[in-house]
C-alpha positions in Angstrom: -34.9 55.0 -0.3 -37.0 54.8 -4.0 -40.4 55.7 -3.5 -42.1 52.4 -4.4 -44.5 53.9 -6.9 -41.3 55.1 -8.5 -39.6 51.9 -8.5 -42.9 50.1 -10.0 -43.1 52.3 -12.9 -39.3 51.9 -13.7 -40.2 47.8 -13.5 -43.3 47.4 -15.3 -41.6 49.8 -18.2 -38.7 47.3 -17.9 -40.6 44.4 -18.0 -43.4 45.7 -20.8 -40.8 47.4 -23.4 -37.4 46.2 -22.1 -36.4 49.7 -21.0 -37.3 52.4 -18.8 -37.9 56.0 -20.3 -38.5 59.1 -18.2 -40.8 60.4 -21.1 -43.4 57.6 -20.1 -42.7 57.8 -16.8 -44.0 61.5 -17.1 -46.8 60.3 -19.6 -48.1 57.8 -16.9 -47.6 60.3 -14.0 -49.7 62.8 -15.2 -47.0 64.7 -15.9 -47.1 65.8 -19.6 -49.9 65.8 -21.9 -49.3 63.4 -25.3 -51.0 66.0 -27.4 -48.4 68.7 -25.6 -45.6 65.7 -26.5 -46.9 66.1 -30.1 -47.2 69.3 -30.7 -43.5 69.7 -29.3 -42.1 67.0 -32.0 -43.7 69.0 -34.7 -41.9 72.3 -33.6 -45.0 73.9 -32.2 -42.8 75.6 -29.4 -39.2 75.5 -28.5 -38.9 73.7 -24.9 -41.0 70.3 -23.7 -40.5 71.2 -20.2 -42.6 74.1 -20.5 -45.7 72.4 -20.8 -44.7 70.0 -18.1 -47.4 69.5 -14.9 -47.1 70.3 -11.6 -44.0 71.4 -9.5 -40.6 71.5 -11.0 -38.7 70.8 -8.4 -40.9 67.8 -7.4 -40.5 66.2 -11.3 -37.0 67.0 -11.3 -36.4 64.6 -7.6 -38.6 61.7 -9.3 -36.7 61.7 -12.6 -34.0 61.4 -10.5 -35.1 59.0 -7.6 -36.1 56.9 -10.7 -32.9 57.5 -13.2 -30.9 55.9 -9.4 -33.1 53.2 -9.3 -32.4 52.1 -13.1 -29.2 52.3 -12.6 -28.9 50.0 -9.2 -30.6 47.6 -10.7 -28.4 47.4 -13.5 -29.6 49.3 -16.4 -27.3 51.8 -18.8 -28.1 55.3 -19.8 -28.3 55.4 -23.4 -28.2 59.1 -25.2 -31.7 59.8 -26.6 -31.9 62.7 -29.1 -35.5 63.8 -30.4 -35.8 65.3 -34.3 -38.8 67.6 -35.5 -41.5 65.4 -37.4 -41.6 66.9 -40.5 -42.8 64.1 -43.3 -42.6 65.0 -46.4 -39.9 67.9 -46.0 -36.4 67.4 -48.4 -34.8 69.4 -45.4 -33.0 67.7 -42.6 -35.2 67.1 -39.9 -34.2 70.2 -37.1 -33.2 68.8 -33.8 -35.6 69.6 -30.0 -34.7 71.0 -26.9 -36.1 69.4 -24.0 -34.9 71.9 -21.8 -32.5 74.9 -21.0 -31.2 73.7 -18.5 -28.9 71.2 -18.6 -29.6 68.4 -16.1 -33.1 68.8 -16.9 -33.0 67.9 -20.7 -30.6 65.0 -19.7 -33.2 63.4 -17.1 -36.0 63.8 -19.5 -34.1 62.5 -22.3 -32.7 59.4 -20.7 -33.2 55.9 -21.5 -32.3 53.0 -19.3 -32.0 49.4 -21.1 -30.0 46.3 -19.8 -26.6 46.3 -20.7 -26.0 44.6 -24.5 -24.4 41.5 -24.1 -23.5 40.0 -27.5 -20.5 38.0 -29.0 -18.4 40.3 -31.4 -19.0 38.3 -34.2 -22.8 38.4 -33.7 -22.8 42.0 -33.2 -20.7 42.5 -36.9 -22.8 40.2 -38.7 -26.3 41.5 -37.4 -25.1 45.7 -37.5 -26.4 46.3 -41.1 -29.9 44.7 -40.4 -30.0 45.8 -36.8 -29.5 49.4 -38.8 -32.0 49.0 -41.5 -34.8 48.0 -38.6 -33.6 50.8 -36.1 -34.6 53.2 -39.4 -38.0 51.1 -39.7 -38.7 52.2 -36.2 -37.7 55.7 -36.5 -40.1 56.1 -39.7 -43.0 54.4 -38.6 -42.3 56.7 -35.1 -41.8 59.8 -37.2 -45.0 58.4 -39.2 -42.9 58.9 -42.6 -44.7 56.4 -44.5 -42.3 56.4 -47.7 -38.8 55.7 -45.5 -40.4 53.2 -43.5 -41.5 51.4 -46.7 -38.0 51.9 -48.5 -36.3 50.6 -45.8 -39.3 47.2 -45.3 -38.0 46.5 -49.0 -34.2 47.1 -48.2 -34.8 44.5 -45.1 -37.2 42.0 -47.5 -34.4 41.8 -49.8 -31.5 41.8 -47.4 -33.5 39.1 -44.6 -35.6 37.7 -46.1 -36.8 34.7 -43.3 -36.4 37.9 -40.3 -38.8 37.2 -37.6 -40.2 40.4 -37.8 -41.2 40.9 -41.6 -44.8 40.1 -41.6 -45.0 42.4 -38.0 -42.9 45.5 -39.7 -45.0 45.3 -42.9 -48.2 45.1 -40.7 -47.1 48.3 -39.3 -46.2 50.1 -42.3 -49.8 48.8 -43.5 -50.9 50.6 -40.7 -49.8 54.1 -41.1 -51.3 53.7 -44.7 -54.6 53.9 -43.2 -53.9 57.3 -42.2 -55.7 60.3 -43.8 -58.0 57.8 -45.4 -61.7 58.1 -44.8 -63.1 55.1 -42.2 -66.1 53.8 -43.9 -66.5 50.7 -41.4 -65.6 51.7 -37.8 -65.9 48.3 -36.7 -63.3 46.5 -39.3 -60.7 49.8 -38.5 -61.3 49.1 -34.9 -60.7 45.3 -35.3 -57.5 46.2 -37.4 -56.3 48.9 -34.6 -56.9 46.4 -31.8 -54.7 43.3 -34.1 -51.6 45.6 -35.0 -51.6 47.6 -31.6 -49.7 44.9 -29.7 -47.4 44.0 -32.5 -46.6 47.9 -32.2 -45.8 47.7 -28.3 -43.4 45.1 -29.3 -41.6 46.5 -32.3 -41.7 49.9 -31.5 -41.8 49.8 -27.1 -43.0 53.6 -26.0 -42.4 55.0 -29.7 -45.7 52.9 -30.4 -48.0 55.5 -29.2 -46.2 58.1 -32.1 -47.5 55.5 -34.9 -51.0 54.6 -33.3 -52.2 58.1 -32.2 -53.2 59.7 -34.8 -54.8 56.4 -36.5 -57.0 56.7 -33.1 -58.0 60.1 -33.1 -58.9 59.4 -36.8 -61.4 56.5 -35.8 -63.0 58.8 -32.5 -63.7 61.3 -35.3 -65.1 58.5 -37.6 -67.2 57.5 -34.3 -68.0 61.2 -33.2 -71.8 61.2 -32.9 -72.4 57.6 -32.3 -74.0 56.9 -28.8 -72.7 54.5 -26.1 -73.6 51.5 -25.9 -72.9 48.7 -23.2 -73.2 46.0 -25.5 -70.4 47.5 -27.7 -68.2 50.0 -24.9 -65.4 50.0 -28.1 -67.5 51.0 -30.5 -67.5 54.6 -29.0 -65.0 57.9 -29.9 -63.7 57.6 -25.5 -62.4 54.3 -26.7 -60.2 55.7 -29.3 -59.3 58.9 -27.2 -58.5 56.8 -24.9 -56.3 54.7 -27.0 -54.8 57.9 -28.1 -53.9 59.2 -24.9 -56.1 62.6 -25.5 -57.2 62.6 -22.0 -59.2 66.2 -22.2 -60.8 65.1 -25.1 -61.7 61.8 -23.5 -63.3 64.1 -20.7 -65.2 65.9 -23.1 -66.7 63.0 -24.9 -67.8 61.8 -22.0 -69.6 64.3 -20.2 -71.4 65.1 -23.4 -72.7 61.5 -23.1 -76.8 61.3 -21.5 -76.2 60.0 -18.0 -72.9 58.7 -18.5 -72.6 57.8 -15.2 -74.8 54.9 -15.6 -72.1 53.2 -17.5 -69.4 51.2 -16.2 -66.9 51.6 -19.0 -67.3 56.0 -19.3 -67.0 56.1 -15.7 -63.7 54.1 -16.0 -62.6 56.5 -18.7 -63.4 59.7 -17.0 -61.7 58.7 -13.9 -58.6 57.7 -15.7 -58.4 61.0 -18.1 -58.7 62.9 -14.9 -56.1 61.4 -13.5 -53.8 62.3 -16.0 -54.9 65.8 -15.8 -54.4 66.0 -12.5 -58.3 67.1 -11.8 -58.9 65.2 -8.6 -62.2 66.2 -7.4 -63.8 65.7 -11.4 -62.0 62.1 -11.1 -63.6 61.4 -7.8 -66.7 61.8 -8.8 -66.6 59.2 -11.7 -64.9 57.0 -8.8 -68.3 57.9 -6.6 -70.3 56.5 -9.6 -68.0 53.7 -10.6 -68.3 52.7 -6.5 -72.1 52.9 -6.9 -73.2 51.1 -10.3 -70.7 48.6 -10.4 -69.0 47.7 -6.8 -67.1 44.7 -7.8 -65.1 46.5 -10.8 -64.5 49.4 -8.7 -63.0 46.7 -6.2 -61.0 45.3 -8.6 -59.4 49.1 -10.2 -59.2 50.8 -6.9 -56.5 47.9 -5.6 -54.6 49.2 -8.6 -51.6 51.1 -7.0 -49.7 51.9 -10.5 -52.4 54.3 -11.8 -53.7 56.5 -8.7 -51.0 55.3 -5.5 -52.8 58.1 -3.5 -56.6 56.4 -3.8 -55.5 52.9 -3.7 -54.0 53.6 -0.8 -57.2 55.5 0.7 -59.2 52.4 -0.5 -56.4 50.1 1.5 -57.3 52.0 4.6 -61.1 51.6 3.8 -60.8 48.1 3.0 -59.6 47.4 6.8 -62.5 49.1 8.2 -64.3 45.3 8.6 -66.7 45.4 11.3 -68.2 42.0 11.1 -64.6 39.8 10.0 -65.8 40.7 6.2 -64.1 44.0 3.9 -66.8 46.7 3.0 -68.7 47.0 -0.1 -66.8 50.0 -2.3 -70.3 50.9 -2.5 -69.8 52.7 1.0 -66.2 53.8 0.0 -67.6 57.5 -1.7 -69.0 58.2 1.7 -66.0 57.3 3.7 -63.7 59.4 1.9 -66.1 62.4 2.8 -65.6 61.1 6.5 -61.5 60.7 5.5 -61.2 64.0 4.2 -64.0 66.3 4.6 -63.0 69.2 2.5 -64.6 67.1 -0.1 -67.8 68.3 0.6 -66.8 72.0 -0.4 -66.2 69.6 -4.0 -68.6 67.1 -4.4 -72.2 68.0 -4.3 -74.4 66.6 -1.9 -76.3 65.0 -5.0 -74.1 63.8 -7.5 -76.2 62.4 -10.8 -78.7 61.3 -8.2 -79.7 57.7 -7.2 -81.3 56.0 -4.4 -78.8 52.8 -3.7 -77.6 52.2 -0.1 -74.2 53.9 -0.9 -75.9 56.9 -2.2 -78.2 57.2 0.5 -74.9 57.2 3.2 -72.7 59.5 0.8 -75.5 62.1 1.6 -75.8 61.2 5.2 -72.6 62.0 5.5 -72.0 65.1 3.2 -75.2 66.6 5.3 -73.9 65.5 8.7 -70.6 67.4 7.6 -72.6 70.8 6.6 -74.3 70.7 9.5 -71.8 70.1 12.1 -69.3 73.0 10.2 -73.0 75.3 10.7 -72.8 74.2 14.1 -76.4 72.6 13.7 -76.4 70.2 16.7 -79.9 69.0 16.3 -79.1 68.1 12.8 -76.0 66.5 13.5 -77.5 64.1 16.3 -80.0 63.2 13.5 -77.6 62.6 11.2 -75.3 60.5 13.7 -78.3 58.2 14.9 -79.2 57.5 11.4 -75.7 56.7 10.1 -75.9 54.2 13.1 -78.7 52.6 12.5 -77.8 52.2 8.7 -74.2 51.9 8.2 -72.1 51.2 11.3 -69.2 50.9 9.7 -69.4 54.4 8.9 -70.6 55.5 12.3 -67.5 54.0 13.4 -65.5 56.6 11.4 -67.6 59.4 12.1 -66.9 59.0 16.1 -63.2 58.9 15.2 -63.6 62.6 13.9 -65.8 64.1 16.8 
């Protein structure tokens, strides 16, 4: 059987680009780094899959769990091959190994799409254009600025009423902003956030190639400008985060004053932590996130496509009712100490302190854990009696575990 997390990625790709790729799912997983993915694609090292996260053995059973469940539900392998971005070079562009071995290079590479269903006639009068905006895509991936507009001009003239035009042109537009100096952040941003969806559609995954870089050229525009709450955009986490450059995201966070009294960086470190795979560090934006703003929290912890493992801990948290009604997520940061507590050996007893009610529990708890592991049974018993007086959902966990 598909592991359902598996199965939903291979869906939502399908639904949100009309294809499954096994390069996202590895993006999305956590798997593989986009600044890795780019510095692969300009020949910075020979093989992708030796910057590849985690187990081998493990990403080699989900690419192939998910390549079987593309093709039950109907979807044909297409061959992918990936060329060296190298603009501005008369050479031919050299083609990348994904991998030595074999089967490996073949699963990363693959492409699942719905099988092309087109009259004959349709398919031989639509090639040549179909052509000239496959090598539109290709340039404004490869973010070869002069192809993509010789070949705009070859479609103009050759279609001129095709739906996508204005989109294409918008696009080639675009990566003419790049390596020019931003002197208004907030007209680039407006400008990144109009042409990024017209991307997703034109381009599907190859999107993030073209918008990247234009991203991590507005963050730098933005570097030194402090967060605000009335403009969470207008920040350089925003465009990392638009970018993809999750360690750089990280850093720009936690170099912001008392970043965790902000909704939107707490949201951002928790996210570029995921996709480092640096679970404690992500759990403790979570703590915050559950703290300063329990209703978002809610909302991003029922998530199951970006973190299955803690949505599924906050599924078993949310049926912990003890009067008919689901717990605050304010209390969740001190449950999961009770769920799992090695956590305490991870997250200090005082995060970025506060005095809510959740914060007041979470330390409860992380104490009544220290004590009990010193064997301090006066302590404990302290502990335990005020954990029932204040929180007896909690209590209720914590006789579970004695």
């Amino acid at each position: 059987m598909v592991d359902p997390a598996l199965q939903a990625q291979v869906d939502a790709q399908l639904m949100e680009q009309g294809a499954y790729t096994a390069l996202e799912l590895l993006f999305n997983a956590g798997r593989l780094s986009y600044s890795d993915y780019e510095s692969w694609r300009r020949g910075e090292f020979e093989l992708l899959d030796s910057v590849l996260m985690g187990d081998p053995d493990k990403i080699r059973r989900q690419l192939e769990a998910a390549a079987a469940h593309a093709r039950t539900i109907g979807l044909v392998e297409q061959a992918q091959e990936f060329l060296a971005w190298q603009v501005g070079s008369a050479g031919p562009p050299r083609k990348l190994r994904i991998s030595a071995d074999a089967v490996l290079d073949r699963l990363i590479a693959a492409r699942f799409a719905p099988a092309p269903d087109l009259p004959q006639m349709d398919l031989f009068f639509d090639n040549p254009i179909v052509a000239v905006t496959n090598g539109i895509v290709r340039a404004l991936a490869a973010r070869n600025a002069e192809e993509a507009q010789r070949l705009l001009d070859r479609l103009y003239a050759q279609a001129p009423n095709h739906a996508d035009l204005v989109g294409f042109d918008r696009l080639v537009a675009a990566l003419g902003h790049l390596h020019l100096s931003i002197g208004d952040t907030q007209r680039e941003l407006d400008f990144l956030l109009e042409v990024t969806p017209t991307a997703k559609r034109l381009l599907g995954a190859q999107a993030r190639d073209l918008l990247a870089p234009l991203w991590r050229q507005l963050a730098s525009a933005l570097h030194g400008t402090a967060f605000r709450d009335d403009q969470p955009w207008l920040h350089p986490s925003f465009a990392l985060s638009e970018a993809q450059d999750w360690p750089a995201v990280s850093e720009c966070v936690l170099q912001e004053s008392e970043w965790w009294r902000h909704e939107a960086l707490c949201v951002r470190l928790a996210h570029s932590c995921f996709y480092q795979q640096r679970r404690s560090d992500g759990l403790k934006a979570w703590c915050q996130l559950c703290w300063r703003a329990p209703q978002r929290a809610a909302q991003l912890l029922e998530d199951r496509q970006l973190d299955r493992q803690l949505a599924g801990l906050w599924q078993q948290f949310s049926d912990c009712d003890v009067d008919g009604s689901v717990p605050s997520a304010a209390e969740f940061p001190a449950w999961l100490l009770l769920h799992e507590p090695g956590l305490s050996q991870q997250l200090a007893e005082d995060l970025p302190p506060g005095n809510t009610p959740g914060e007041q529990h979470y330390r409860c708890v992380h104490q009544w854990i220290q004590a009990r592991r010193g064997r301090r049974q006066q302590e404990e018993l302290a502990l335990r009696r005020e954990l029932h007086a204040s929180q007896p959902m909690l209590f209720e966990k914590l006789k579970s575990m004695v």
